[in-house]
C-alpha positions as CSV (number, residue, x, y, z in Angstrom):
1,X,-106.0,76.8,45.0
2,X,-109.5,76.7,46.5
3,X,-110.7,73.7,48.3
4,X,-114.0,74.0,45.9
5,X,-112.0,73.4,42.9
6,X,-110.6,70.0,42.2
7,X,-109.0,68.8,39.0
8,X,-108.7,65.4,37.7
9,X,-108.7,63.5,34.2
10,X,-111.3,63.6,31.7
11,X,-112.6,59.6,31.8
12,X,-114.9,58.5,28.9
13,X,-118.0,59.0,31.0
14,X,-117.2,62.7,30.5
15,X,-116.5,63.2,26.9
16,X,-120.4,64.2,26.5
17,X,-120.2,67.0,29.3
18,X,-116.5,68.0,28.5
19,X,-118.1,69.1,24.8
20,X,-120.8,70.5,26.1
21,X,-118.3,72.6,28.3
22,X,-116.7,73.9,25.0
23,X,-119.5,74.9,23.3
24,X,-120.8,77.0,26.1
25,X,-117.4,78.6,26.6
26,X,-116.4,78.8,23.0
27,X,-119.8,79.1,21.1
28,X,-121.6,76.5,18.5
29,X,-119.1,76.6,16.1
30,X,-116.0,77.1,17.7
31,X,-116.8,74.8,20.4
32,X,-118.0,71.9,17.6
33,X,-113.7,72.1,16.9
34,X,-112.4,70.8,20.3
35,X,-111.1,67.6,20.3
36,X,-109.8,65.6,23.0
37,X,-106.6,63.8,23.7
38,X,-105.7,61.2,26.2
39,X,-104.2,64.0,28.2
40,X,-107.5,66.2,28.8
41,X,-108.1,67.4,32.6
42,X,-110.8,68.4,34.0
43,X,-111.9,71.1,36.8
44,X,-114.8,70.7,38.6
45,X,-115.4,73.7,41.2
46,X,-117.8,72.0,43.8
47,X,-118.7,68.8,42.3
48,X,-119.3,70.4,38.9
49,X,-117.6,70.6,35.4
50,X,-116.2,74.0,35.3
51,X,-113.0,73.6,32.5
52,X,-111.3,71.5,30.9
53,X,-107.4,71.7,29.6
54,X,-106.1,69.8,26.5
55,X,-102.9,69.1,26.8
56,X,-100.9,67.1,23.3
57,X,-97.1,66.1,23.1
58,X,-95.1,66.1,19.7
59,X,-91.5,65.2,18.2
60,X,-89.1,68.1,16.7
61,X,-85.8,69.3,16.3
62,X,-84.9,66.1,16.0
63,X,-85.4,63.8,19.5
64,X,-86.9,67.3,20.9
65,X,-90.4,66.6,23.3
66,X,-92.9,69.8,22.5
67,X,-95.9,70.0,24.4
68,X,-98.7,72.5,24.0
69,X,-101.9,73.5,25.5
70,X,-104.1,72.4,22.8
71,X,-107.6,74.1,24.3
72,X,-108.9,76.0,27.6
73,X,-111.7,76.9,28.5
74,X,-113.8,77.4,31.3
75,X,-117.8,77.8,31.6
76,X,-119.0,81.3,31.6
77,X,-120.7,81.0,35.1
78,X,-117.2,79.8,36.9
79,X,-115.3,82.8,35.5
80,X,-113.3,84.5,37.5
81,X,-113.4,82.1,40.3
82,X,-109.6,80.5,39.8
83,X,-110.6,77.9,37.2
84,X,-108.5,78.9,34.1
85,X,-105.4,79.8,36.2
86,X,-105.8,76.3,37.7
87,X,-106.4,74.6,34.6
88,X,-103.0,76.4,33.0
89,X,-101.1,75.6,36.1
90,X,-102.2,71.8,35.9
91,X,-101.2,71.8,32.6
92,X,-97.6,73.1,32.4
93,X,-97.1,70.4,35.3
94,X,-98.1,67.6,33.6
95,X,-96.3,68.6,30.4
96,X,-93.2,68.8,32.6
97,X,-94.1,65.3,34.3
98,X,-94.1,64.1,30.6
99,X,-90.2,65.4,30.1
100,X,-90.8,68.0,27.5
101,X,-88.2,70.3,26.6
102,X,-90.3,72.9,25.7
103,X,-94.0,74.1,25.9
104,X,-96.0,75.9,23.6
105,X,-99.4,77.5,23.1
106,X,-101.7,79.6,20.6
107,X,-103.5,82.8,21.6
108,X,-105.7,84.8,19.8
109,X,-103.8,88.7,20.0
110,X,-107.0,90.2,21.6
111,X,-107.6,87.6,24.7
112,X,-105.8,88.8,27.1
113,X,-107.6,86.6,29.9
114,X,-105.4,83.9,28.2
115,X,-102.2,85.5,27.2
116,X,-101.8,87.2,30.9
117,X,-102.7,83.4,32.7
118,X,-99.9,82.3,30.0
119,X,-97.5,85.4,30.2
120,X,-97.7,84.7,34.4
121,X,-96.1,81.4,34.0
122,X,-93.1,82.3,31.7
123,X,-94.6,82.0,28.5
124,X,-93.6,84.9,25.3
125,X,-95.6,85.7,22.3
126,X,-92.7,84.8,19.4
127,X,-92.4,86.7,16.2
128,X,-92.3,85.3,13.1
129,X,-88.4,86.1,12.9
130,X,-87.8,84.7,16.4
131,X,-89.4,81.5,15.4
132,X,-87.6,81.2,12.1
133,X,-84.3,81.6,13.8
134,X,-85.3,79.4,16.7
135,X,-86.9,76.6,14.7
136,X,-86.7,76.5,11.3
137,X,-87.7,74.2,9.3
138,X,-88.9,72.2,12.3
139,X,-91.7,74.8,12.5
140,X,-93.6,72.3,9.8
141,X,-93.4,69.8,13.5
142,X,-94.9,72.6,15.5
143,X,-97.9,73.9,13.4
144,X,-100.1,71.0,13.4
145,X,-100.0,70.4,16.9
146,X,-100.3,74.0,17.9
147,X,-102.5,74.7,15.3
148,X,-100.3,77.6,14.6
149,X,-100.8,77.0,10.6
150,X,-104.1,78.6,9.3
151,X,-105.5,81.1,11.4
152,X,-106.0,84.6,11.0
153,X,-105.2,86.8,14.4
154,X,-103.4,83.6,16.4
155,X,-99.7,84.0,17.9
156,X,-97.5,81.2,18.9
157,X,-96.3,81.5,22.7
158,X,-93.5,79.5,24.2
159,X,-90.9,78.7,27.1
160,X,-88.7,76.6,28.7
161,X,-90.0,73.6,30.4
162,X,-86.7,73.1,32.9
163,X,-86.6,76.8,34.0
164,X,-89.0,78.1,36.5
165,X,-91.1,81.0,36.0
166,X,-88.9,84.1,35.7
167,X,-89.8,87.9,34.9
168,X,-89.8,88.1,31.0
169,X,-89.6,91.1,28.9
170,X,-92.4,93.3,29.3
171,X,-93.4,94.3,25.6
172,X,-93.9,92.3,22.4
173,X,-91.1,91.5,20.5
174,X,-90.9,92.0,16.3
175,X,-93.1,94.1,14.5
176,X,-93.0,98.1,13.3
177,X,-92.6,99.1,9.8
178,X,-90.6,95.9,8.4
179,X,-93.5,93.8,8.9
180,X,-96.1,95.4,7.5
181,X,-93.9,96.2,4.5
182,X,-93.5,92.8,4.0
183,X,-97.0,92.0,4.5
184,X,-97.8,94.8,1.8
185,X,-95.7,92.6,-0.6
186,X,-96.8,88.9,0.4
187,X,-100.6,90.1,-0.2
188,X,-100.3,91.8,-3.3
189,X,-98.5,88.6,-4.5
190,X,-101.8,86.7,-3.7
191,X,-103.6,89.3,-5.4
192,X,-101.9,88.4,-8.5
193,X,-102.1,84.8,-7.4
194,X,-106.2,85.2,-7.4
195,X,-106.2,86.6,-10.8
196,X,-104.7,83.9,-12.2
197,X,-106.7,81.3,-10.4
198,X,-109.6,83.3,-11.6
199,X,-108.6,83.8,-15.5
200,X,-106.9,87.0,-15.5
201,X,-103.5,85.6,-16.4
202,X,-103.4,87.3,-19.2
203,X,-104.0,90.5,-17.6
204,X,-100.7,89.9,-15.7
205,X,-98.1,92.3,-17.1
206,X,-94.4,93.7,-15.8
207,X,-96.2,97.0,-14.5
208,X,-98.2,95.3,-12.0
209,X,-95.1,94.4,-9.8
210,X,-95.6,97.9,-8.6
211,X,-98.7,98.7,-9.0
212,X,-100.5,96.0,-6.9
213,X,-97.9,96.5,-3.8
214,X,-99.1,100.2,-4.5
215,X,-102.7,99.1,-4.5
216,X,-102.2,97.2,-1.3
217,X,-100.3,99.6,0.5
218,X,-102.7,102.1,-0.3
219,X,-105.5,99.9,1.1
220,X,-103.6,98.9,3.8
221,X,-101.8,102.4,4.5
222,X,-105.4,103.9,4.9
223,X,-106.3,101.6,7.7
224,X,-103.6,101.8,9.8
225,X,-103.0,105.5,9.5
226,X,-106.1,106.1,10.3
227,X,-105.4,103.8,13.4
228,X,-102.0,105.5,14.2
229,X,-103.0,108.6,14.2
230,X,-106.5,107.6,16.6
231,X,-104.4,105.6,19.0
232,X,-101.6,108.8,19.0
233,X,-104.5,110.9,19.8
234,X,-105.9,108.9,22.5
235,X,-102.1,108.3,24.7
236,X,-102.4,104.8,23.2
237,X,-99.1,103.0,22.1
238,X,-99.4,100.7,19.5
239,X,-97.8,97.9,17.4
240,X,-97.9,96.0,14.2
241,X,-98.1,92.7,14.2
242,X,-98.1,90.5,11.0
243,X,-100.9,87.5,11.0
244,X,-98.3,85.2,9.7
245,X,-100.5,82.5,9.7
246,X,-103.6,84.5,8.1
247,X,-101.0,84.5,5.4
248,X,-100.8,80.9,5.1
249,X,-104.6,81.0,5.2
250,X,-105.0,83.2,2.4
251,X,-102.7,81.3,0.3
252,X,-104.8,78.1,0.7
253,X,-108.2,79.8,-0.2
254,X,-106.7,81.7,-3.3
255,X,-104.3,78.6,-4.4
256,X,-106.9,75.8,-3.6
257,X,-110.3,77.6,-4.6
258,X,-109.2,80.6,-5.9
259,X,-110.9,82.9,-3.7
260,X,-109.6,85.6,-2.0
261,X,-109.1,86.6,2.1
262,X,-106.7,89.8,2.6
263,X,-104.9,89.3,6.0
264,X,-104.1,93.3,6.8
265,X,-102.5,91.8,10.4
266,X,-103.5,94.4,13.3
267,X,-102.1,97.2,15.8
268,X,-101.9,96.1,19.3
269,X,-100.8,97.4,23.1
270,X,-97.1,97.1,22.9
271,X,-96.8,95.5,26.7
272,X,-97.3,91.4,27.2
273,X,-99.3,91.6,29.9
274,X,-102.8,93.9,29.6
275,X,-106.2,94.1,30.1
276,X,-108.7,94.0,27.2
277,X,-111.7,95.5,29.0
278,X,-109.7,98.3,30.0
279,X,-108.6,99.3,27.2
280,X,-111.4,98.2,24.7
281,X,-113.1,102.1,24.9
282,X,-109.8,103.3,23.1
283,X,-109.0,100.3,20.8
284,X,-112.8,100.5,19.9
285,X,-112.1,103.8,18.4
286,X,-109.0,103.0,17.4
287,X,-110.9,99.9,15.0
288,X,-113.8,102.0,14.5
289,X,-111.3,104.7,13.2
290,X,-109.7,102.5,10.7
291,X,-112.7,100.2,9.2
292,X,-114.1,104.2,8.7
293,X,-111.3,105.1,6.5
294,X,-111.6,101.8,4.5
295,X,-115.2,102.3,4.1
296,X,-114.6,105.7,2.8
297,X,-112.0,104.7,0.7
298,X,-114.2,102.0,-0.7
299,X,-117.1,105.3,-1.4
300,X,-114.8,107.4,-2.9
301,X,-113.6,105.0,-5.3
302,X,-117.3,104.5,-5.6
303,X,-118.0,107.7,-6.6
304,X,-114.8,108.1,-9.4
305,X,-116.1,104.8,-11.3
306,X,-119.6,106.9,-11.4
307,X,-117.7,109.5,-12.9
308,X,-116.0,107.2,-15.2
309,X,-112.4,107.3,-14.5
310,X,-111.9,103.8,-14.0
311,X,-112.6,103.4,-17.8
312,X,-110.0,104.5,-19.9
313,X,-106.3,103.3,-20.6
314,X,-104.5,105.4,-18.1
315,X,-102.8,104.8,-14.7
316,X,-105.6,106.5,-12.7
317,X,-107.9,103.8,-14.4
318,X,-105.9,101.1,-14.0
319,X,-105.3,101.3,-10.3
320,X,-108.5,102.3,-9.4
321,X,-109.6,98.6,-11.1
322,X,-107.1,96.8,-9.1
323,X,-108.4,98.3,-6.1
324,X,-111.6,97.5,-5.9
325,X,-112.0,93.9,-5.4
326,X,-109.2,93.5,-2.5
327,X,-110.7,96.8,-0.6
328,X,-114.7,95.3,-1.3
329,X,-113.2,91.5,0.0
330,X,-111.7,93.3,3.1
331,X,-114.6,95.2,3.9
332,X,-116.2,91.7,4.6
333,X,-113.9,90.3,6.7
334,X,-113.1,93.8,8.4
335,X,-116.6,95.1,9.2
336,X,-119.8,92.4,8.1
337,X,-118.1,89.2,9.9
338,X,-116.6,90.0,13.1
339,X,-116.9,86.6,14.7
340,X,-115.0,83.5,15.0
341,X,-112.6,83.0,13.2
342,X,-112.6,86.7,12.4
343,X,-112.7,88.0,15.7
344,X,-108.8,89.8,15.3
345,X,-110.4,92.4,12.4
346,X,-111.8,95.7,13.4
347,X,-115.4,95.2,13.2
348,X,-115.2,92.9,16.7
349,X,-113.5,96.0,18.8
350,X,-116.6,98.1,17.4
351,X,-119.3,95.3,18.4
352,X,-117.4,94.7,21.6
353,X,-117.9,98.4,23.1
354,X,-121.2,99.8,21.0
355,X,-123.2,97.4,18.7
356,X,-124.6,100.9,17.2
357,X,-121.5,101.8,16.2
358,X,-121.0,98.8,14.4
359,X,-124.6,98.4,12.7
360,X,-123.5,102.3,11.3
361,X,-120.4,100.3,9.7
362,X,-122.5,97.3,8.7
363,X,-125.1,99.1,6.9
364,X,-122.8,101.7,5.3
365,X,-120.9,98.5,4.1
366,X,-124.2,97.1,2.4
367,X,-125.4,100.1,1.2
368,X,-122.0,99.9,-0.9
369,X,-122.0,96.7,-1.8
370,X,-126.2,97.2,-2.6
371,X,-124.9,100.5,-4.9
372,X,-121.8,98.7,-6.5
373,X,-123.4,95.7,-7.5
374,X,-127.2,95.3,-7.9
375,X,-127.7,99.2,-8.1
C-alpha cells in the first residue's frame, strides 16, 4: 500500500464529506442512497477523503455471521491510484476480525473495476441455482443486507471468510439456454399479472398460456439473436445471465401498482475477471445490435396495425395485440433510460462508446412512440 494512502474509521465529523464522497463517485441520485453503518472506513490519500467502504454484519443459516460490503466508492480524481483495492482489502479484514463465516457483496454485471478488485480476493459471482442450493430459504437473511432483492442488472458475489485467497474458476457459472427459457416464462406470467392489475381479467383465457410465452420469447428471442449472432461475428463469447432480482422488481411494480418493467436479463463475457473498456467497442455493437432489432420489431408491428391486421379475430391479430405494450415498455428501459438503475440494458453500452449512436436509437424510439400514440 502507498504511504500516501491511509485508512481509518468514518467519525461523525465526517458523515457530511463521506456523502459528499458518494455523490461525486456515484452521481445525485445514486449517491443520495448511501447510508452509513457503524462500520464505514475511510481512505484518505494525502490528507484527503479519497473512499469510503461500508461494511454491515447479519445473522443466517441459523447462528451463521454474513458480512458484506455494503458500498465502495472512491472519488473520481483518486482513480486508479490504489484506493478501491485498498478500501476492499480493509474491508474483508475487518469482516474477518468480526468472525464472519462468510462474506458477500453485490456488483452490477457490467463494472468490472469492482468485480476484478472482488474476483482478486476470492470472491464468485453465484447463480441463482447455486444460491438456492447453498442457501435456501435463508436467502430472505441475505437480501436485505446485500441489497440483492430488487435490482435489475446486480449479481450476488461470495466466499469463504476462513480460507485465504485461492485461484477460483475462471468463467461464470449458470446460465445458457435454461435461464432464459425460464425467464421467457416468469415474464410472460407478469404480463398476465399486469393485465389483471390493469382490468383485463376478463381477457385472460386458456390460449394465452402459450401465446404470451410466445409473445415474450419472440420479443426476447429478437434481442438476443440479434446479439448472438453480432457477438459470434465479432470473436466475442457470450453468456446469458438471468436478472433474478430485476424479476423480483418487476413483480413489485406490476403486483403493487400495476405497472409494468420487462427484465430481458443480458449477454455477458463468459470469464470472471475482464476489462470493460476493452471490450466496450464490441459489446457496444453487440447492444446496439440488439436494441436495433427491437426497435425494428417494434416498426414492423407498427406498420401491420396501419394495415389493419391487428383488428380482426384471428391469431395474427391477437398476438400482434399482446405484443405491443411489453415490446413499447422495453423499448424505454432498453434504449430512452440508460442510467442508474438501468445502466445493465443496452442503451448504456451504446452511450458508453458513441452518444450518436445512441441519440439514432433515442429518436427512432420517439419517433415511434410520437407515430403510435399522438400521431
Amino acid at each position: 500500500m502507498s504511504d500516501r494512502i491511509h485508512l481509518r474509521p468514518v467519525e461523525p465529523r465526517d458523515k457530511p464529506a463521506v456523502k459528499r464522497l458518494a455523490r461525486r463517485a456515484f452521481g445525485p441520485l445514486q449517491g443520495s442512497l448511501v447510508t452509513l453503518t457503524s462500520h464505514t472506513f475511510l481512505c484518505e490519500l494525502s490528507g484527503a477523503p479519497a473512499g469510503a467502504v461500508v461494511l454491515e454484519t447479519f445473522r443466517y443459516k441459523g447462528d451463521h455471521l454474513g458480512g458484506v460490503i455494503k458500498w465502495l466508492f472512491t472519488d473520481p480524481a483518486a482513480q486508479g491510484q490504489g484506493v478501491a483495492a485498498a478500501l476492499v482489502a480493509e474491508g474483508v479484514a475487518r469482516l474477518r476480525q468480526m468472525g464472519c463465516h462468510e462474506l458477500f457483496t453485490t456488483v452490477e454485471g457490467f463494472n468490472t473495476p469492482s468485480s476484478n478488485r472482488f474476483a482478486d480476493l476470492g470472491f464468485v459471482p453465484l447463480s441463482p441455482a447455486q444460491q438456492l442450493r447453498r442457501y435456501g430459504l435463508s436467502l430472505l437473511k441475505i437480501g436485505p443486507p446485500t441489497f440483492h432483492t430488487i435490482d435489475a442488472g446486480h449479481f450476488l458475489w461470495s466466499r469463504s471468510a476462513a480460507e485465504p485467497p485461492r485461484e477460483q474458476q475462471r468463467t461464470l457459472p449458470g446460465g445458457g439456454a435454461l435461464p432464459w427459457l425460464l425467464n421467457v416464462l416468469l415474464v410472460a406470467a407478469l404480463v398476465a399479472l399486469h393485465r389483471v392489475r390493469v382490468g383485463a381479467a376478463g381477457e385472460l383465457h386458456p390460449h394465452l398460456l402459450w401465446q404470451l410465452p410466445a409473445v415474450i420469447g419472440l420479443i426476447f428471442g429478437v434481442r438476443s439473436g440479434a446479439m448472438k449472432l453480432t457477438a459470434r461475428a465479432l470473436g466475442l463469447t457470450l453468456r446469458y445471465r438471468i436478472w433474478e432480482t430485476g424479476l423480483v422488481l418487476s413483480l413489485v411494480i406490476t403486483a403493487l401498482f400495476g405497472g409494468l418493467f420487462p427484465t430481458p436479463g443480458s449477454h455477458y463475457p463468459v470469464e470472471i475477471r475482464w476489462n470493460y473498456r476493452t471490450k466496450l467497442p464490441r459489446l457496444a455493437a453487440v447492444a446496439f445490435s440488439g436494441a436495433l432489432a427491437l426497435l425494428a420489431l417494434a416498426w414492423l408491428l407498427l406498420v401491420f396495425e396501419t394495415r389493419g391486421l391487428a383488428e380482426g379475430p384471428g391469431l395474427p391479430a391477437r398476438l400482434l395485440t399482446l405484443a405491443v405494450m411489453p415490446l413499447h415498455t422495453l423499448l424505454v428501459f432498453e434504449i430512452l433510460l440508460p442510467w442508474f438503475p438501468f445502466a445493465s440494458f443496452n442503451g448504456r453500452r451504446v452511450l458508453d462508446h458513441h452518444r450518436l449512436l445512441w441519440a439514432a436509437l433515442a429518436i427512432g424510439t420517439a419517433a415511434l412512440f410520437w407515430v403510435r400514440y399522438a400521431g
